[in-house]
C-alpha positions in Angstrom: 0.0 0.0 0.0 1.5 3.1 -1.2 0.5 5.3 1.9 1.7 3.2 4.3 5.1 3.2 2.2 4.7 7.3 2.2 4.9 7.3 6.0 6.9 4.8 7.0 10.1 5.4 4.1 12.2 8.1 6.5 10.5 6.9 9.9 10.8 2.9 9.5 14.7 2.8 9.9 14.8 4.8 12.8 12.3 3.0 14.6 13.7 -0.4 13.7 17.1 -0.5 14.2 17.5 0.1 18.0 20.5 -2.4 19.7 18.0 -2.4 22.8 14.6 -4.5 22.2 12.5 -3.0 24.6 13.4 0.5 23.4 13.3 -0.7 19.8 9.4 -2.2 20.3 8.1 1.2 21.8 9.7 3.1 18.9 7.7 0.6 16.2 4.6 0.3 18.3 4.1 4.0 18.2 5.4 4.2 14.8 2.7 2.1 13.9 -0.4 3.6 15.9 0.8 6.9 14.1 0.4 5.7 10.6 -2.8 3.9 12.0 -4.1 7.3 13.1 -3.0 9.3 9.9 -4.6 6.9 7.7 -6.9 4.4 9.4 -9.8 6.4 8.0 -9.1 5.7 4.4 -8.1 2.4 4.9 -9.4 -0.6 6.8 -7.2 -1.1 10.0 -6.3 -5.1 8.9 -5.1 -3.5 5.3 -2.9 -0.8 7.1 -1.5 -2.9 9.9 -0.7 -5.8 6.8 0.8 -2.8 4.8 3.2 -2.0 7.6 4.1 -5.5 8.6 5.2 -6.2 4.6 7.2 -3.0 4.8 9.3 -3.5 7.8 9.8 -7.2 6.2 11.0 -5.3 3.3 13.6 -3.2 5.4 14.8 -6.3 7.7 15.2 -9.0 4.4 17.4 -5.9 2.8 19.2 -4.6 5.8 20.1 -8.6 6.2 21.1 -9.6 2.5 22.4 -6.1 1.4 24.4 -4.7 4.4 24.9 -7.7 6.3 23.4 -6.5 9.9 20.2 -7.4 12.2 18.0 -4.7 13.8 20.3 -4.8 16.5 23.4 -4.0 15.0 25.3 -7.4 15.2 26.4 -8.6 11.6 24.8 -12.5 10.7 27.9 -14.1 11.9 27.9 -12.5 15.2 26.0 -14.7 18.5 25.2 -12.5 22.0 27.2 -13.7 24.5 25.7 -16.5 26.9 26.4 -16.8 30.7 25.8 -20.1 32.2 25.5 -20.8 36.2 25.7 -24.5 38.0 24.4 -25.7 41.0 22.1 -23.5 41.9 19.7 -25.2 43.5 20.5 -27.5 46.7 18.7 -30.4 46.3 18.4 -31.0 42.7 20.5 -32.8 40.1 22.5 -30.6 37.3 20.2 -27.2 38.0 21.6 -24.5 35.4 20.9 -20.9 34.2 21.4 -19.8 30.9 20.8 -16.4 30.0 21.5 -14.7 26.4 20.2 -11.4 25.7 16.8 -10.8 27.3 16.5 -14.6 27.6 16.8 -16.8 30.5 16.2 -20.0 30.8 16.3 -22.4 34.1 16.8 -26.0 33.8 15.9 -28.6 36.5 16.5 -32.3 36.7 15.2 -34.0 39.7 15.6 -38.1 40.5 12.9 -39.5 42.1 13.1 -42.3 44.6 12.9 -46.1 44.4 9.3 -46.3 45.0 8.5 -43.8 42.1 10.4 -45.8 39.0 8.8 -47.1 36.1 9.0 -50.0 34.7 9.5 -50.1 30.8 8.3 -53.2 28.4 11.1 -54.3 26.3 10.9 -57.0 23.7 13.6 -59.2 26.1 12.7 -57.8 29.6 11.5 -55.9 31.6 13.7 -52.6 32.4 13.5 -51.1 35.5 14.3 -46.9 35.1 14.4 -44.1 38.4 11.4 -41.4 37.9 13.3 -38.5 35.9 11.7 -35.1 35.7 13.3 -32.5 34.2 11.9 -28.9 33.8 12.7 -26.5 31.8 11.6 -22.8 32.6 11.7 -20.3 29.8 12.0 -16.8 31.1 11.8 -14.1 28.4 9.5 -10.9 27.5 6.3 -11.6 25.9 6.9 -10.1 23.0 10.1 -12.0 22.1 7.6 -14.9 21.6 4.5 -13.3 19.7 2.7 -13.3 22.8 0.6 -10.3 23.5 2.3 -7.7 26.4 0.3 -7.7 29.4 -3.1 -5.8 29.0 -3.3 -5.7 25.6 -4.8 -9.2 25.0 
């Protein structure tokens, strides 16, 4: 949609390519409820929100391929650094903490006790196994995962 073109083309980079991701999703969300309100009453809302979406498509798939850099600034061949911290918990087995950028993630493996295994069917025998759980907590912002932010669902 050409209007949606009109007011993104000197906005769009500006608002996209922020190193921080929280500061970077404020700048396009209200990048995006301005072009919404300058020309939401020409245009369905669907039409202009789908306009906007294929546009900043547009700039990521060129910034990528042409110029060799994401939204944040790192080139394709750089990674974020990634901590990692053992032993966190007491009584569990192997608990770790991985964080990388605004992720974190928790992992937990906990043996259980004689009275909890299971016993598996094999075609020979019968294998005998300790209950294993292992839990894995994914701590990240909402919006990393296309999940609405709080209050706007």
């Amino acid at each position: 949609m050409a209007a949606v073109h009109r007011h993104t083309e000197h906005k769009l980079h500006a608002a996209l390519f922020h190193a921080d991701k929280p500061t970077r999703q404020l700048a396009m969300d209200a990048l995006q409820a301005e072009i919404v309100d300058a020309i939401g009453a020409e245009y369905p809302k669907g039409e202009v929100l789908e306009a906007f979406d294929k546009e900043v498509r547009k700039l990521l798939r060129s910034s990528v391929l042409e110029h060799g850099k994401r939204v944040s600034g790192r080139g394709v061949n750089e990674l974020r650094p990634i901590s990692c911290e053992v032993g966190l918990l007491p009584r569990t087995h192997a608990p770790a903490l991985f964080n990388r950028g605004l992720t974190q993630v928790l992992c937990i493996t906990t043996l259980g006790s004689l009275r909890q295994e299971q016993q598996l069917d094999g075609s020979e025998s019968k294998k005998r196994n300790a209950l294993c759980i292992i839990i894995i907590c994914r701590l990240s912002p909402p919006r990393s995962q296309n999940a609405p932010a709080p209050g706007t669902a």
